[in-house]
C-alpha angles and dihedrals in degrees: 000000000000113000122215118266089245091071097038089076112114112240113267101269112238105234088243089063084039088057086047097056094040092048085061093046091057093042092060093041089054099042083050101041109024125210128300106070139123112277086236091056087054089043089056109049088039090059088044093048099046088055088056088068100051093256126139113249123195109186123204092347117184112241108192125220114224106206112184098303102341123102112205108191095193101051094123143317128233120236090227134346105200121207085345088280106081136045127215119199109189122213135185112187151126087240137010107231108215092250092069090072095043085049090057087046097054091039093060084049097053090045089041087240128146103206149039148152135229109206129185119194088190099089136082100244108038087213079070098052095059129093129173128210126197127196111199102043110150090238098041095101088206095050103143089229129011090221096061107087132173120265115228097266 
């Protein structure tokens, strides 16, 4: 018996199931290609990778930053935006700076997002190169609503 097409969609994916899938992606790139390389070669075969998967990839997508009444398009551009719920910003470098994790923070707020992950593909053991980063938590002063909370990951 054929179903309708309506009932073949596959169920929306929570972000935590979404990190999952893109840690592993990350897992299986760095296994295969090492540190050492470029960001955009990383970005790439994430992206690649993560389609793969049957997951929906948006490279170097424009998040706008609303200021009062003033709208800036460039602001800045995500790495990847996965399945439209989390955000994946790629490194490549000796050291994360601090910022880097506030950036990300301030970059889920601006999109309306609640998760994302900092990965950097520098490091020998990739666990050690990925950071998340939550925005709603009920102690995060600048949660974009009380009610949003983090969900075990």
């Amino acid at each position: 018996m054929l179903l309708p097409v309506r009932q073949l969609k596959k169920p929306a994916m929570t972000e935590n199931v979404i990190a999952k899938e893109i840690v592993d992606a990350a897992f299986r790139i760095h296994t295969t290609l090492g540190p050492g390389l470029l960001e955009s070669v990383y970005d790439t075969v994430l992206a690649y990778e993560l389609g793969r998967k049957r997951l929906r990839v948006v490279r170097q997508q424009p998040i706008p930053v609303v200021y009062e009444d003033v709208r800036i398009d460039a602001s800045f551009r995500a790495d990847l935006i996965v399945e439209d719920k989390v955000i994946v910003e790629v490194k490549s470098v000796e050291n994360l700076a601090p910022v880097h994790k506030k950036q990300l923070l301030t970059y889920l707020r601006l999109a309306d997002k609640r998760l994302a992950l900092l990965i950097n593909f520098h490091v020998p053991l990739i666990k050690d190169g990925i950071t998340r980063v939550v925005n709603g938590l009920e102690d995060d002063p600048h949660a974009k609503s009380p009610s949003r909370k983090d969900t075990p990951g």
